[in-house]
C-alpha positions in Angstrom: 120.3 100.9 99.7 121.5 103.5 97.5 123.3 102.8 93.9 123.9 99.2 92.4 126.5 99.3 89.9 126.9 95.7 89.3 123.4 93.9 87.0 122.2 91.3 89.3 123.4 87.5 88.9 119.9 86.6 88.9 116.4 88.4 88.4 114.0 88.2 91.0 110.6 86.9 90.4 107.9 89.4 90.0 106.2 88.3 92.5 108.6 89.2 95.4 109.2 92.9 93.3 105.3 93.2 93.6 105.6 92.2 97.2 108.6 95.1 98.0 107.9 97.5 100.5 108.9 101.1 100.1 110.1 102.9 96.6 112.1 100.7 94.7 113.9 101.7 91.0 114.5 99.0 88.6 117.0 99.7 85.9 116.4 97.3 83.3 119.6 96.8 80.6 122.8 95.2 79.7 126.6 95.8 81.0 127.3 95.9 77.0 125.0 98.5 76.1 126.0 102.1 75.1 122.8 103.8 76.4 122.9 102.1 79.9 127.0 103.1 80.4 125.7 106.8 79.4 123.1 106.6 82.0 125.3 106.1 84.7 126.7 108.7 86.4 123.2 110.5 86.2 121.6 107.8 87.7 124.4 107.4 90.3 123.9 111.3 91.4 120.5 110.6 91.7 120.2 108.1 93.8 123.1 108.9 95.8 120.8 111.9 97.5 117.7 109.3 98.0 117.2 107.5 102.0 115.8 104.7 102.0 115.5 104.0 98.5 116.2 100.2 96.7 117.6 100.4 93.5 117.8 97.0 91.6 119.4 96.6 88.1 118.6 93.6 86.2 120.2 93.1 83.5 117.4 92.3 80.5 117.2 90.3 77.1 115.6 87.7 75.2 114.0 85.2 77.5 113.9 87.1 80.2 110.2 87.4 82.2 110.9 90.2 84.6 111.5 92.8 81.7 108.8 91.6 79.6 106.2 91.5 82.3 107.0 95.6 82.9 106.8 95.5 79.1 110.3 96.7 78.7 111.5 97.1 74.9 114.5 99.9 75.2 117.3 100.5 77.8 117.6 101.4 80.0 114.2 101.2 81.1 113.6 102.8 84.7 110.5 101.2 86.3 109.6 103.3 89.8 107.7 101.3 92.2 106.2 102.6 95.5 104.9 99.7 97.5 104.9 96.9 94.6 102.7 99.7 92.6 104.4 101.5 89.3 104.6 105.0 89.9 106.8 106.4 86.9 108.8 104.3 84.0 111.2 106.0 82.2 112.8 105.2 78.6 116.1 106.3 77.5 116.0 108.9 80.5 117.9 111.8 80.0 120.4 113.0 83.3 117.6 115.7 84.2 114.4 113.3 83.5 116.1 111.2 86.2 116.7 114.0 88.5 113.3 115.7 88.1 111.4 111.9 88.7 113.2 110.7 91.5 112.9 114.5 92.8 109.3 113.6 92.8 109.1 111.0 95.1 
């Protein structure tokens, strides 16, 4: 799975993102928000060169237990996961911050 552009209908619980195999990148934000549509097309080159690499965006807000359980309090919030485990979170990434942590993987 490479880029998701669309925020998911519905978040998954974080059980079953604790129980995903592999590197996963959440992007945690809202269709309406400024920072998020800036992030974009950075994220979108990113990922675009990553195999094998889930990318889930969930769109976050009041309420909402998936965000506030990766204690997320700005968007976008990028939360890496390697095998359930976070590996890097990044808040308000610039286009190379995304480039350079993804690159690490």
């Amino acid at each position: 799975m490479a880029y998701t552009s669309d925020y998911a209908a519905e978040e998954p619980s974080r059980a079953s993102v604790d129980a995903m195999d592999g590197i996963t990148v959440l992007e945690f934000g809202a269709p309406w928000c400024g920072h998020c549509q800036a992030a974009q097309p950075a994220l979108q080159r990113a990922l675009a060169s990553r195999e094998g690499l889930a990318h889930l965006k969930i769109e976050d807000g009041p309420g909402r237990p998936l965000g506030r359980s990766f204690q997320v309090k700005l968007w976008p919030t990028l939360v890496v996961l390697r095998d359930g485990a976070v590996v890097a979170r990044l808040v308000r990434p610039a286009a190379n911050e995304i480039e350079h942590e993804l690159g690490r993987l």
